[in-house]
C-alpha positions in Angstrom: 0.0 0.0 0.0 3.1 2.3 0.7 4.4 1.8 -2.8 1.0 2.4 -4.5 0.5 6.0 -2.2 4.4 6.8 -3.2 2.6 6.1 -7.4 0.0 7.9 -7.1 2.0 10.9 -5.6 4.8 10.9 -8.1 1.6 11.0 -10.6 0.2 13.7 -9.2 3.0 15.4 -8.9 4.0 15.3 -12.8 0.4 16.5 -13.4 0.1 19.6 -11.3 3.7 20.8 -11.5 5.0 19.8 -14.8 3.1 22.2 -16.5 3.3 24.9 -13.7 7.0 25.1 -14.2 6.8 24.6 -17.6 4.8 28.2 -18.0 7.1 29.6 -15.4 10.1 28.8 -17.8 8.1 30.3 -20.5 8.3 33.8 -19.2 11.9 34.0 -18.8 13.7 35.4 -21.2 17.7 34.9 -22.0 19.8 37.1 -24.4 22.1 33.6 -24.7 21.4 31.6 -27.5 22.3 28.2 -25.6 20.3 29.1 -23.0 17.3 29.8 -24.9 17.7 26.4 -26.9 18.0 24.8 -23.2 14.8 26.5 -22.3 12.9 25.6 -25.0 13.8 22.0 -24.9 12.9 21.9 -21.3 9.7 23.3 -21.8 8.4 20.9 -24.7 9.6 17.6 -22.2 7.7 19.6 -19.2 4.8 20.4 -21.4 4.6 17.2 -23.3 4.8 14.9 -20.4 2.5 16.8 -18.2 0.2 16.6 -21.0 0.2 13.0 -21.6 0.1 12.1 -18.0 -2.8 14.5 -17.4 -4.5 13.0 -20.3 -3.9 9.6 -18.8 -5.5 10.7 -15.7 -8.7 12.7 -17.5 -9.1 9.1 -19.7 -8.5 6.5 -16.9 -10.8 7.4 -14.0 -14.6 8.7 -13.8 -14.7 10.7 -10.1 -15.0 14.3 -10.7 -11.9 15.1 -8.6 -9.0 13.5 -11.0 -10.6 14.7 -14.2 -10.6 18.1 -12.6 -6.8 17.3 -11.6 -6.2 16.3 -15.3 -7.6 19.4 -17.0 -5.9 21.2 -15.0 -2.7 19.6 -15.8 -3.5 19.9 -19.5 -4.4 23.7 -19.6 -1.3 24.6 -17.9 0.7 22.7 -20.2 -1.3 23.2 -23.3 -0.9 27.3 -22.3 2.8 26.8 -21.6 3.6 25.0 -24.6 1.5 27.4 -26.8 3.1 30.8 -25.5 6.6 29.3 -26.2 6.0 28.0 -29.7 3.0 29.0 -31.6 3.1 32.4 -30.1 6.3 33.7 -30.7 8.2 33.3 -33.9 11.4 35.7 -33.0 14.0 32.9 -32.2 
């Protein structure tokens, strides 16, 4: 039971933070070159796998509170990865 509460927290985790840090790292902005590429890369991992899993968890279960958890997860990362890529075209 210890092992399954330790699952479903890392799970949680990836869903509510993923995308929350992913549209934190979207606002920052670098005049480097590398570190822009860095951030950028970072964010579509963060986005892409706070997506999924949030997807996973809107799909999976049919209580109100995870799918609430999941759409959450998928706005934020939706929102993050769409302000970094389809909304600016400078770099």
């Amino acid at each position: 039971m210890e092992s399954l509460a330790r699952m479903v927290l890392i799970i949680l985790s990836v869903v509510v933070f993923a995308g929350l840090i992913a549209l934190g790292l979207s606002f920052t902005k670098s005049s480097n070159a590398t570190v822009r590429k860095i951030r950028r890369v970072l964010i579509g991992l963060l986005g892409s796998i706070g997506f999924l899993v949030s997807l996973q968890l809107f799909l999976s279960l049919s209580n109100i509170g995870p799918k609430l958890i999941g759409i959450f997860g998928m706005t934020t990362s939706i929102f993050a990865l769409r302000k970094e890529y389809w909304l600016s075209r400078k770099s």
